[in-house]
Wavefront OBJ file of the C-alpha trace (Angstrom):
o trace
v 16.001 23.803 -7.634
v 12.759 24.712 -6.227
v 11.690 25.623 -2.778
v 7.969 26.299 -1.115
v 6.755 27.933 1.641
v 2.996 28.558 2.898
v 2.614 32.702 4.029
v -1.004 34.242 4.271
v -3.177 31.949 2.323
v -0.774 31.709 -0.146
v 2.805 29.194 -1.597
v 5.197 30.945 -2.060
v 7.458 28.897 -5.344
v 11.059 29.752 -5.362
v 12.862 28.982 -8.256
v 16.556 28.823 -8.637
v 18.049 28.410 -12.127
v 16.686 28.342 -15.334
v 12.965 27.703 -16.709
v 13.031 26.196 -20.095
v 12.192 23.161 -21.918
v 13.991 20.982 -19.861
v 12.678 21.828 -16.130
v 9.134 23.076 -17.059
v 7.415 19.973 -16.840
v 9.061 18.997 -13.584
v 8.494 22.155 -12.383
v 5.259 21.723 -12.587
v 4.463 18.440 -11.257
v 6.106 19.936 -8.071
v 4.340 22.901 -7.887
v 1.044 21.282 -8.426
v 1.607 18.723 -5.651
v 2.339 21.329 -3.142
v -0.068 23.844 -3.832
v -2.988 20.997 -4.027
v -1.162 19.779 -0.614
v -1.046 22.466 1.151
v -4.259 23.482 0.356
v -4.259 27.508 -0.181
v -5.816 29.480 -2.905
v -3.145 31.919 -4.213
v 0.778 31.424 -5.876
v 3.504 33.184 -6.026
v 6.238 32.972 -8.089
v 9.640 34.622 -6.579
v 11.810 34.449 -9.701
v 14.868 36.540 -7.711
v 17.138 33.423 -8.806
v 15.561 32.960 -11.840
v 18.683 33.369 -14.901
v 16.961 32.362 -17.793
v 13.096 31.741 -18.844
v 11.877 30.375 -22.647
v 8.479 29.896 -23.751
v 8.211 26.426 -22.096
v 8.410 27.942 -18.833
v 6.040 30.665 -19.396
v 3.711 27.913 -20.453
v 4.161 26.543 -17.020
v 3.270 29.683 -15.160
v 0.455 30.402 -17.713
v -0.586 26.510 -16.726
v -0.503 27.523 -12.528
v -2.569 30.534 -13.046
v -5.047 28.965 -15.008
v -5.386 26.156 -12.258
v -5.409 28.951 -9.088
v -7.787 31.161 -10.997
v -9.983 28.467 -11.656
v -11.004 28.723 -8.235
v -10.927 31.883 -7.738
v -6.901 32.521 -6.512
v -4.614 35.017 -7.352
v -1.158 34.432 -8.972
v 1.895 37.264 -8.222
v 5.460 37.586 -9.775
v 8.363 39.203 -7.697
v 12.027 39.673 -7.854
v 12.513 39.342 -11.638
v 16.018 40.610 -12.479
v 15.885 42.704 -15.735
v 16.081 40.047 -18.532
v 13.361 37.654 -17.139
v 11.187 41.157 -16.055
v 11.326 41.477 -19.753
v 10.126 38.145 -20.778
v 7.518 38.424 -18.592
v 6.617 41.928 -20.126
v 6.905 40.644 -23.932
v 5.290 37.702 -23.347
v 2.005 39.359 -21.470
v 2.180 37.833 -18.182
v 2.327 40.689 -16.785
v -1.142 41.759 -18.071
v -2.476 38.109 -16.205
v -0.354 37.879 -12.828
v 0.697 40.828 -10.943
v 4.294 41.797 -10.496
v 6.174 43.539 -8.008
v 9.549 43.903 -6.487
v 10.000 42.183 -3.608
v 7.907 39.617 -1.862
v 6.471 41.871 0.959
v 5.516 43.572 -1.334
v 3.283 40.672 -3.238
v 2.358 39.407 0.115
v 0.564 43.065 0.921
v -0.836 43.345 -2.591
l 1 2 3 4 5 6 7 8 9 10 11 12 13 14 15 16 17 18 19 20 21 22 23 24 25 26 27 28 29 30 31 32 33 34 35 36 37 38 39 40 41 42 43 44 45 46 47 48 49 50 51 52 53 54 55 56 57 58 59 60 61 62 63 64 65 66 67 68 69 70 71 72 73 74 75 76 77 78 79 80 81 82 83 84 85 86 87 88 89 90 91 92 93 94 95 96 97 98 99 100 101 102 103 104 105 106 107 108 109
């Protein structure tokens, strides 16, 4: 399941469930017709009901933050529990999107 909402130039993408092979590429249809719909420049990603994540889903979010960088947006992670934190950490997203703990505090960062 995914949700949006739009909050100070930015989508905010909740995610629910798991991110792997299965629900990346619908995943990101979705998120790509609401953040070209709604017309802002940055994402971010709450992942606080995120279980699971694989390397098809961090290809996804890799994917989204190559399309709002190209022009010129920013891309944020919060609410990772511990096991996805550490994907992210492994798998260097980290080093490309910003991550914090809860989404006030992404929306201030």
């Amino acid at each position: 399941m995914i949700k949006f909402k739009r909050a100070a130039g930015a989508v905010v993408v909740k995610i629910d469930g798991e991110i792997d092979a299965e629900s990346a590429k619908a995943l990101r249809r979705r998120i790509d017709m609401e953040y070209d719909a709604l017309g802002v420049k940055d994402m971010i990603f709450d992942l606080s009901n995120v279980s699971f994540m694989d390397s098809p889903g961090i290809g996804m979010m890799i994917g989204r933050y190559k399309r709002v960088r190209a022009i010129g947006g920013r891309v944020k992670i919060f609410g990772a529990d511990k096991n996805v934190g550490r994907i992210i950490e492994l798998s260097g997203l980290g080093g490309i999107m910003r991550v914090y703990k809860s989404e006030k505090a992404a929306m201030e960062g």
